[in-house]
N, C-alpha and C positions, 0 to 999 in steps of 0.2 A: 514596656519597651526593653528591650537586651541592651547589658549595660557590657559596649564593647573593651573597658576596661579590665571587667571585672572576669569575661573570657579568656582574656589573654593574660590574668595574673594566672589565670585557673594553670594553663599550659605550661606556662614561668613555672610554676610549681613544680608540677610532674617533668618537668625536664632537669630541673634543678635538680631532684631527688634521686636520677639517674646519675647526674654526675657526683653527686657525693659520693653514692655508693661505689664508684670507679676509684675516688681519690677521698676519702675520707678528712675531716677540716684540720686533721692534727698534722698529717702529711703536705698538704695544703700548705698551713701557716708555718711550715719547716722551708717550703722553696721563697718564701720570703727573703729567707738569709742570703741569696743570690741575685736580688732585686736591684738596680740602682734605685737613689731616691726620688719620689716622685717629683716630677718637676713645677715650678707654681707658674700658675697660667697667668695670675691678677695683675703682676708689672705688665705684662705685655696688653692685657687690657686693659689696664689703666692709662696707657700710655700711647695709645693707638691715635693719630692726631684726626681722626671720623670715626672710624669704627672700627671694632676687632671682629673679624670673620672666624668664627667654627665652623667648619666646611667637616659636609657629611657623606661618610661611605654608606650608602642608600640601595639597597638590592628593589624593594619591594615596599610599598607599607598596603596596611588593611582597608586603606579608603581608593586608592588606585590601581592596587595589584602591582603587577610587573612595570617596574620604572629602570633597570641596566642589569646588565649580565655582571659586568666588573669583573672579570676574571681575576684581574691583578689588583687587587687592592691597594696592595703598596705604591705601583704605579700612579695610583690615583690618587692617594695620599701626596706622593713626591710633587705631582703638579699643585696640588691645594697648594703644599709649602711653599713651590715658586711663584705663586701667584700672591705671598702676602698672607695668608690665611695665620690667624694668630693660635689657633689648636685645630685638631682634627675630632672629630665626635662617630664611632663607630657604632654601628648596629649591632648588637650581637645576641638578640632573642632570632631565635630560630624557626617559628613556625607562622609569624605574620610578616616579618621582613629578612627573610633568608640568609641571616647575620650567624656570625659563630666567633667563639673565639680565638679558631687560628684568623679570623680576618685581623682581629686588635694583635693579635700576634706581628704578624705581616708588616702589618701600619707601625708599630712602636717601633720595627727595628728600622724602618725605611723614611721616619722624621727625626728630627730635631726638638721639633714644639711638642705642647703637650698634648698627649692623647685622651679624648674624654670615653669613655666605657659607658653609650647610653644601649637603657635595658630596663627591665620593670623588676626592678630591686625591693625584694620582699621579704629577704635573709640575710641573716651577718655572713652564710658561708660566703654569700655575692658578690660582698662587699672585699673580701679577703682576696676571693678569686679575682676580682679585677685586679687589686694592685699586684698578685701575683703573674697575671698576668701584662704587667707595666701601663696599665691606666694610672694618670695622674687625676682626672677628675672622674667622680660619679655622678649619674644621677638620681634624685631622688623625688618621687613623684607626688607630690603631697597626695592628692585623690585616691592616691591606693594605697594609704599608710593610715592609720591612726597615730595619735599623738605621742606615744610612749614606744613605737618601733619608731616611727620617723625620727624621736630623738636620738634612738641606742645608733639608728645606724648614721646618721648625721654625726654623731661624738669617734665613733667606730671609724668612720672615713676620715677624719683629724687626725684619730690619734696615729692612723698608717701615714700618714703624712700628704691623703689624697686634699684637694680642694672639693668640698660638695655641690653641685649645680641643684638647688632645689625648683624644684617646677609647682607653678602654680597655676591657674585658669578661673579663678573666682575670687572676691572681696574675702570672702572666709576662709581661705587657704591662705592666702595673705597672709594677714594674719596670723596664722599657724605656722607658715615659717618664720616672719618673722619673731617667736617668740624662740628661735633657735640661734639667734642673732647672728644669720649665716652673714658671709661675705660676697655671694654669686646667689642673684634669684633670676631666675627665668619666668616669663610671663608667655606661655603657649597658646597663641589667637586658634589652637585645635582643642575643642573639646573631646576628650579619649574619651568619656561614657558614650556619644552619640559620632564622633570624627568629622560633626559639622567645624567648620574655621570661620572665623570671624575678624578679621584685625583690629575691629573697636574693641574688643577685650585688651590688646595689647594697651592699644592707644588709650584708652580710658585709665588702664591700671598700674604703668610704667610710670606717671607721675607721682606715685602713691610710695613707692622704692625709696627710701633712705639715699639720701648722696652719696654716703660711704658706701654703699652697697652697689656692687655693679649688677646692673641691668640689662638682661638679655634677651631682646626678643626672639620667639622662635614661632616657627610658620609661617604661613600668609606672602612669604616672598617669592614672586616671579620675575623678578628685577630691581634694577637699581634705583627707579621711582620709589618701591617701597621698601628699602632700605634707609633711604633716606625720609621716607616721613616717619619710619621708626624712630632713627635719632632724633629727629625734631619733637618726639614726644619722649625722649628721655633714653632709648636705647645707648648704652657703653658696645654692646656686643651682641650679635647678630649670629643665629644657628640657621646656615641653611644646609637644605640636601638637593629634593626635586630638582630644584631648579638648575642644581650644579650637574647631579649626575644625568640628568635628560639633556644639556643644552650643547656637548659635544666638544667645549670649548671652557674647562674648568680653571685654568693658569688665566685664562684673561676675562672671563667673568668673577672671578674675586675680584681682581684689578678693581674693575667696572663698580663692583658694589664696595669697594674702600673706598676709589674715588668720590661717589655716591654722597658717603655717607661724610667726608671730609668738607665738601660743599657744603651741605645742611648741617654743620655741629655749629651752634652757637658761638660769636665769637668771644663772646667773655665767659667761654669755658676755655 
């Protein structure tokens, strides 16, 4: 069976290597010095009285194909903000979901909150580029990492001052992030080898997450029903796209999935 992960680092790759060769990493980590500092997402979701919303600029993905045009990225950024959305999370691999990075360009200058750079992060140049490009968080996708890159670029994103969002989908990835002692894990009900979803993966594995550690489900949401049975199994913070960028109506569907999520939090949390 084609392992659709393992495709799409393939491309990661070969596009990656294009743009080095355009901007090479020493010229790179020189426009650093023009950067403000990244901003830290963790108060504001730590402190979200239901949920904290990552609202996603969403062109396309490789299980659905075409999901919005989005011309204006920032525009749609701007709404996520007025709707509550506690960071923005951007696409920016290019040949499964139509993402780039003038879009995180666009978004960084046109919010306030933190902008996350998701993408299939498989190089330190990546990791550089994003914050050069004003991503405050990264992600890092355990399944496409071995133990010893997942760590250099896990330490890599600290030490720029990014927050890491490491993504998990299995008991043994678990595991392997936590032995990074992140502070952001993500639990993705999509399996990227095959792009089947699931939400018992969240729901089973989000109680497994350290306390101190905030917890993000990501996929499987079509609404503010399951948003809030995410938080009822442990979600702090919640990555949606689809459902934002197809439903026409992004400023009051966050609403809708904070309220959601402020319902169903426990009250002796």
């Amino acid at each position: 069976m084609a392992n659709v992960l393992d495709e799409i680092i393939e491309g990661v790759r070969e596009d990656l290597e294009s743009r080095r060769a355009a901007l090479p990493a020493g010229r790179l980590e020189a426009d650093l010095a023009s950067i403000a500092p990244a901003l830290d997402p963790l108060p504001a979701f730590r402190a979200a009285p239901g949920v904290a919303v990552i609202s996603e600029v969403k062109r396309r993905s490789p299980s659905k194909g075409h999901l919005a045009e989005i011309p204006e990225p920032a525009a749609l950024a701007a709404a996520y903000e007025a709707g509550g959305a506690s960071a923005v999370s951007v696409l920016t691999e290019r040949r499964r979901f139509a993402g780039s990075l003038a879009d995180l360009d666009a978004v960084r200058q046109a919010v306030r909150i933190p902008v996350l750079r998701k993408d299939f992060i498989v190089d330190p140049y990546q990791v550089t580029e994003a914050r050069a490009h004003g991503a405050d968080l990264v992600l890092l996708i355990v399944a496409g990492l071995d133990d010893l890159l997942l760590r250099d670029l896990h330490a890599q994103a600290l030490e720029l001052g990014m927050t890491p969002l490491v993504e998990v989908h299995a008991p043994d990835e678990l595991d392997r992030a936590m032995d990074l002692d992140p502070v952001l894990v993500g639990v993705n009900a999509r399996n990227l080898k095959t792009l089947e979803v699931d939400a018992r993966t969240v729901h089973e594995m989000l109680p497994r997450i350290p306390a101190d550690v905030v917890a993000v489900a990501e996929s499987g949401v079509t609404g503010p029903d399951d948003v809030a049975a995410y938080v009822r199994s442990g979600a702090r913070a919640v990555l949606v796209g689809e459902a934002l960028v197809t439903g026409g109506r992004p400023t009051e569907a966050i609403r809708e999935l904070i309220a959601a999520g402020t319902t169903a939090r426990p009250e002796q949390e």
